[in-house]
C-alpha positions as MATLAB code, in Angstrom:
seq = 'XXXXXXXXXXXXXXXXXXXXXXXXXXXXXXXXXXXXXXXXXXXXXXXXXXXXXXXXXXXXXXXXXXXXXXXXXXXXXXXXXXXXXXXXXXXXXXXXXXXXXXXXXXXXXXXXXXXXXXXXXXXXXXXXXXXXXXXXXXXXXXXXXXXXXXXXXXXXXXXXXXXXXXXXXXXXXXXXXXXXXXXXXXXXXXXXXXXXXXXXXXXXXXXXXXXXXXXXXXXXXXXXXXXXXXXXXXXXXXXXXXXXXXXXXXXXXXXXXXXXXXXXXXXXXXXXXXXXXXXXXXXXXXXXXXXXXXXXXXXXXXXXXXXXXXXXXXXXXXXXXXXXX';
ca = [
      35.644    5.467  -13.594;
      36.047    1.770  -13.542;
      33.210   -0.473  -12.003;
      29.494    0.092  -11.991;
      27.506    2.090  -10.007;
      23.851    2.499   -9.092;
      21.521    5.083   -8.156;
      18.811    5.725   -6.309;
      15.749    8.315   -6.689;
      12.985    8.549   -4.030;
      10.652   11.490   -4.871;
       8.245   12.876   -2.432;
       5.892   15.585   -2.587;
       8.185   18.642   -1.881;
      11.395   17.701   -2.591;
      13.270   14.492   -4.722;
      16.662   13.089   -3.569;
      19.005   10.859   -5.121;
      22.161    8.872   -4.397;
      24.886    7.002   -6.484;
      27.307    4.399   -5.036;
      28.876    1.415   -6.151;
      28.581   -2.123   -5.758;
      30.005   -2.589   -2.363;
      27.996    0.242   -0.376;
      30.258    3.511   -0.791;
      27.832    5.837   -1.615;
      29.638    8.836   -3.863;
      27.508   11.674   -4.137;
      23.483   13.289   -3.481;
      21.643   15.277   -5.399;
      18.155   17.385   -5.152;
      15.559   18.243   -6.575;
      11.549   19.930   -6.475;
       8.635   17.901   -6.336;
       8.847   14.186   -7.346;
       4.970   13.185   -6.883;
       3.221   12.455  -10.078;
      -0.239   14.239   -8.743;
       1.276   17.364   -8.773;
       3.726   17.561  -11.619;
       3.141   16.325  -15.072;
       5.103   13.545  -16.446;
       7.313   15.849  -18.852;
       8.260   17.753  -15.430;
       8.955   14.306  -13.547;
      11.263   13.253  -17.172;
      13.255   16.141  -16.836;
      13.646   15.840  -13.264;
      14.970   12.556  -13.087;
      17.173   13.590  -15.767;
      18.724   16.401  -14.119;
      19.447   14.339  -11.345;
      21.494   11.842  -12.753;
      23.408   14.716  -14.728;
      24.026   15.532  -11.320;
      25.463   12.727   -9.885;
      27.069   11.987  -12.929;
      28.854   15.730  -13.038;
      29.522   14.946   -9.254;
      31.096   11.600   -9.683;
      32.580   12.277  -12.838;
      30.928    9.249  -14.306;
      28.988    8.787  -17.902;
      25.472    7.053  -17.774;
      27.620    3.729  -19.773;
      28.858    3.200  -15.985;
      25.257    3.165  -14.174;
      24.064   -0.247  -14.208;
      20.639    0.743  -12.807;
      18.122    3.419  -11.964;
      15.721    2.904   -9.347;
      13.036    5.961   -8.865;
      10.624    5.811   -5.933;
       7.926    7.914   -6.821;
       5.128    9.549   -4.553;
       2.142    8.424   -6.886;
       3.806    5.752   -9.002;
       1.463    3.333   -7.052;
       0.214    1.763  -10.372;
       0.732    0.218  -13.340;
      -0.432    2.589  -15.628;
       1.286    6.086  -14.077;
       4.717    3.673  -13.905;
       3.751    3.106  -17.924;
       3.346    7.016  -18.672;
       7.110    7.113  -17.110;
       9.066    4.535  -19.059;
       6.673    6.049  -22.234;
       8.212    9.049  -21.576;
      11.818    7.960  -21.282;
      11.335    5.653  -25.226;
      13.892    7.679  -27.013;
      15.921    8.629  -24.002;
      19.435    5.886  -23.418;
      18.329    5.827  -19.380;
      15.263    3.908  -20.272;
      16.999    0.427  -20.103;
      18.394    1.197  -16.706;
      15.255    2.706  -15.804;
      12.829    0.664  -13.243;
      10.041    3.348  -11.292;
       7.863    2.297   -8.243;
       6.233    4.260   -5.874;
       8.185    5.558   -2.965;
       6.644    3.462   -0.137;
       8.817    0.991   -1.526;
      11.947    2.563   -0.817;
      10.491    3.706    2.754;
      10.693   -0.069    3.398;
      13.671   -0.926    2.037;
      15.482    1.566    4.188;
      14.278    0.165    7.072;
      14.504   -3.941    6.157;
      17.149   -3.615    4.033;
      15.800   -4.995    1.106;
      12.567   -5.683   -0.332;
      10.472   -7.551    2.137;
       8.386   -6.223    5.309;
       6.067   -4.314    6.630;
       5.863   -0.515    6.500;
       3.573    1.526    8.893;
       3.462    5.294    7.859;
       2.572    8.007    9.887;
       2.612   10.970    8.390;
       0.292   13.235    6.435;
      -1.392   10.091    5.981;
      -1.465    7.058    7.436;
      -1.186    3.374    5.630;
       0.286    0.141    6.634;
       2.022   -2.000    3.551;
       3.570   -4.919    3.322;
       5.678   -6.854    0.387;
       6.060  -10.384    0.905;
       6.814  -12.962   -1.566;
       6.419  -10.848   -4.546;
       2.605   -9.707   -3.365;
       1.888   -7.162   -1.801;
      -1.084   -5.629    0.806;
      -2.229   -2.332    2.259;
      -4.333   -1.275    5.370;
      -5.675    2.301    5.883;
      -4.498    5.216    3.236;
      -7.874    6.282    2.566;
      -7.042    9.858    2.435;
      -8.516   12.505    4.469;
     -11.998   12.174    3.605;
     -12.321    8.450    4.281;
      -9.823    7.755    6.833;
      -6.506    8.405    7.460;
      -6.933    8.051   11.451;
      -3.259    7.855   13.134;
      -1.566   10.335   10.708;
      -0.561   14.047   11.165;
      -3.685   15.106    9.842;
      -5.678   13.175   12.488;
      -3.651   14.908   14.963;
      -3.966   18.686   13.478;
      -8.079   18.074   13.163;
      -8.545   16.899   16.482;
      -6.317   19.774   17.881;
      -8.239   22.396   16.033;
     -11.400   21.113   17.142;
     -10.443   21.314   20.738;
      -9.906   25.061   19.894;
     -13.146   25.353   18.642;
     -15.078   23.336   21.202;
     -13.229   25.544   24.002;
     -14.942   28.551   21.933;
     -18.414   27.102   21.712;
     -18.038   26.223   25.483;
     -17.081   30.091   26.584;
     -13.832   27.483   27.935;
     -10.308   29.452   28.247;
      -7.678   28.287   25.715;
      -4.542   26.148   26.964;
      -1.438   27.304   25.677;
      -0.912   24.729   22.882;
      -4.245   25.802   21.680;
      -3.232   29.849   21.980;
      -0.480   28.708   19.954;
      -2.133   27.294   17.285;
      -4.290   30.758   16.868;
      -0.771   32.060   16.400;
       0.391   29.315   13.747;
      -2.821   30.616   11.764;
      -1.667   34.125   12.596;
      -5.683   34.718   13.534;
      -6.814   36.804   17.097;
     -10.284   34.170   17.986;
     -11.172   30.592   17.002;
     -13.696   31.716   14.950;
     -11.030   33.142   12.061;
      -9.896   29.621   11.903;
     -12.887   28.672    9.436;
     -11.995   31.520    7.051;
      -8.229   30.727    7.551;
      -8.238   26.958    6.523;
     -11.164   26.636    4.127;
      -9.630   29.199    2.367;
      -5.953   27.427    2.159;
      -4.820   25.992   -1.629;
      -4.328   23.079    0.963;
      -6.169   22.625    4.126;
      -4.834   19.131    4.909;
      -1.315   20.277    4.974;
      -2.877   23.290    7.172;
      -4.586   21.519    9.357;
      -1.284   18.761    9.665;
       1.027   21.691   10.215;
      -0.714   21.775   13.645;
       0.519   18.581   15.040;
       4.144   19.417   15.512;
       2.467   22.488   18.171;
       0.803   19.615   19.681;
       3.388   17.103   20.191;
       5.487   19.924   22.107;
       3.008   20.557   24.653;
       2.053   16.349   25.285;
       4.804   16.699   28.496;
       3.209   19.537   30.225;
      -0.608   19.344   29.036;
      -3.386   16.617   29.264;
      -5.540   17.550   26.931;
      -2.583   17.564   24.362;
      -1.734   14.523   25.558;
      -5.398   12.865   25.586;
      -5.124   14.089   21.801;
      -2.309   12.028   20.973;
      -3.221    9.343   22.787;
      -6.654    8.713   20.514;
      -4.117    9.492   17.618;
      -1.945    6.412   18.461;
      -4.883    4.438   19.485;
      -6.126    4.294   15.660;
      -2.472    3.053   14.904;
      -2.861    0.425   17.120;
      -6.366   -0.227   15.544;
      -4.469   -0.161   11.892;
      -1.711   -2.742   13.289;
      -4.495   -4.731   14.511;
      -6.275   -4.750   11.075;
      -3.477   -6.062    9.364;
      -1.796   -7.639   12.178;
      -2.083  -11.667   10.231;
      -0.658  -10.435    7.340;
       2.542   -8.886    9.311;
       5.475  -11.226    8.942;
       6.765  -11.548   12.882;
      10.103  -12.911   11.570;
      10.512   -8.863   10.365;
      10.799   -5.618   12.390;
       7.497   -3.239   11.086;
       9.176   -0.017   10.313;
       8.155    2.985   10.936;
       8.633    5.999    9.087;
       6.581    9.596    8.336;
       6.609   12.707   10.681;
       4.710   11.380   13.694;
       7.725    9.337   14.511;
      10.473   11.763   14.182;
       9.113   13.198   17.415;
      10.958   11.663   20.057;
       7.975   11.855   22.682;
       5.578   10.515   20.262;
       8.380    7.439   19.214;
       8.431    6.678   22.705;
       4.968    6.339   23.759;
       4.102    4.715   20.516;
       7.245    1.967   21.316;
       5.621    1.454   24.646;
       2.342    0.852   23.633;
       3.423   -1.378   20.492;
       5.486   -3.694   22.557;
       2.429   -4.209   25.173;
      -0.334   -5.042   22.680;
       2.060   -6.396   20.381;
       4.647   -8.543   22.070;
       5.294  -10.896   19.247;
       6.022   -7.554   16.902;
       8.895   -5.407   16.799;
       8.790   -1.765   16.051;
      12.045   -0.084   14.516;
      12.910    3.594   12.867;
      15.134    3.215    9.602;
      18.580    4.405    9.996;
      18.961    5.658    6.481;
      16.804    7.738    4.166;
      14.380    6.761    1.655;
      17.070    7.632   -0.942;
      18.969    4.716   -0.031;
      16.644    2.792    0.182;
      15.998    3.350   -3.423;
      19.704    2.705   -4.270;
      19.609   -0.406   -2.184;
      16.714   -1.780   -4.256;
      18.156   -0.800   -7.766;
      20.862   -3.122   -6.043;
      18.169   -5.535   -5.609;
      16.924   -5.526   -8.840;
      20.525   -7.050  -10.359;
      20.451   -9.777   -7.149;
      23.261   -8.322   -5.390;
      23.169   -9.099   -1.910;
      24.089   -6.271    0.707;
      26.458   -7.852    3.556;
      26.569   -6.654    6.977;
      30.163   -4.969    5.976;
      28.195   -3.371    2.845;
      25.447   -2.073    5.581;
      28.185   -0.544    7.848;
      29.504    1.215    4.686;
      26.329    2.796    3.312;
      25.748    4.196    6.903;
      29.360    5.553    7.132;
      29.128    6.932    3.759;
      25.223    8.633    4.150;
      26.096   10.263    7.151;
      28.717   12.469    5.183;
      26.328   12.813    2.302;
      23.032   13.598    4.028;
      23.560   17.157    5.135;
      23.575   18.208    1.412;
      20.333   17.530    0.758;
      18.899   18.497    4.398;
];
């Protein structure tokens, strides 16, 4: 295969990705993988993940690693020096090394929303965090994890729905719908078996998150759903405001995590953005976190990405992206 080609590895806590294109935006072929975050898998799981992953893209492409130019993995939990140092440790004897540049996946979250390195990210997921990479620094607001924060994310969302269940119990109140429903996520007959059910999960905070999606179906038809979300996007707007004169206004924030894949929930949140924040502009990326990693081992070499180059990754993603779905 003449020409080089780069690839791109954004690793998240259930599943990994990655993409390989060339130079010019044609992206050739997608690959995945388990688990990619480096607080649940060792780093002799995460080596041997990458490196299945480029064996397949390579098999896929019918390329050797001589024609990758660079490697760019996005890593849930690369967030610091020292677990990107265990990485490249791992990789010393391994030819992939000097391709090899790791960085946590928020990173790529950006990029496939600005386009390159620079911005500012709001997540809403599990979590919630706000970062931003300008001018080689970079800065964070919120991500304090479930204990000590996290207000605006899925999580939020889930706990505040489940204590509506169990406030409704303590008041003798009937259950709405959405909240009958959630007894039925849990697979439990009264509020009450909700204690035993999610204290005794291996993970209660992607339990209790699981919730939200039952909640953001019933914000149409039900207040109380609705007064839920509303204190849910109320904290973003509190996170925005927190970090609001570090926010470059010449940028769109993008948005990306769960929250925002619900259209209802997109929507109200775009409303309320605009009106507190008219100087800001909210956007959803319209490629994956996978290219975004490609696009920043692209990055890494200086190679600009033109506006034809954009139109081409998009054309080429959308006939790769259902193999990984």
């Amino acid at each position: 295969m003449s020409g080089k080609l780069w690839i791109g590895i954004d690793g998240g806590g259930t599943k990994t990705t990655a993409v390989i294109g060339d130079e010019s935006g044609h992206l050739l072929a997608v690959a995945k993988g388990s688990s990619g975050n480096l607080t649940a898998i060792s780093t002799e799981q995460l080596y041997t993940l990458i490196n299945e992953l480029i064996d397949q893209l390579l098999i896929k492409t019918g390329a050797a690693l001589t024609d990758v130019e660079m490697v760019f993995a996005a890593m849930a939990g690369a967030d610091r020096q020292a677990e990107q140092q265990k990485i490249y440790d791992a990789f010393k004897h391994s030819p992939v090394l000097e391709k090899l540049k790791i960085q946590s996946d928020i990173h790529a979250a950006l990029a496939a929303g600005s386009w390159g390195r620079e911005g500012t990210l709001l997540i809403a997921g599990t979590g919630a965090i706000i970062f931003g990479y300008e001018q080689q620094k970079t800065f964070r607001v919120g991500g304090w994890g479930y204990l000590l924060g996290d207000e605006g994310s899925g999580y939020h969302l889930g706990k505040l729905a489940i204590r509506s269940v169990l406030d409704a119990h303590d008041g003798k109140v009937p259950l709405k719908p959405f909240q009958e429903n959630i007894l039925t996520h849990f697979n439990v007959l009264s509020p009450d078996q909700l204690i035993t059910v999610i204290y005794g999960s291996p993970n209660p905070v992607t339990a209790i998150s699981s919730v939200s999606r039952i909640v953001l179906e019933a914000i149409e038809e039900d207040q109380l759903a609705k007064s839920i979300v509303d204190k849910v996007q109320a904290a973003l707007m509190e996170l925005i405001e927190s970090a609001y004169s570090r926010i470059d206004r010449t940028k769109p924030v993008v948005l990306h995590g769960g929250l925002f894949s619900n259209d209802s929930f997109y929507e109200k949140f775009t409303v309320r953005f605009s009106s507190r924040f008219p100087d800001l502009v909210a956007m959803k990326p319209t490629i994956s976190g996978t290219v975004g990693a490609y696009l920043l081992a692209l990055h890494e070499k200086n190679i600009e990405v033109s506006d034809q180059d954009k139109q081409t990754i998009q054309q080429t993603w959308r006939l790769l992206e259902g193999e990984i779905t």
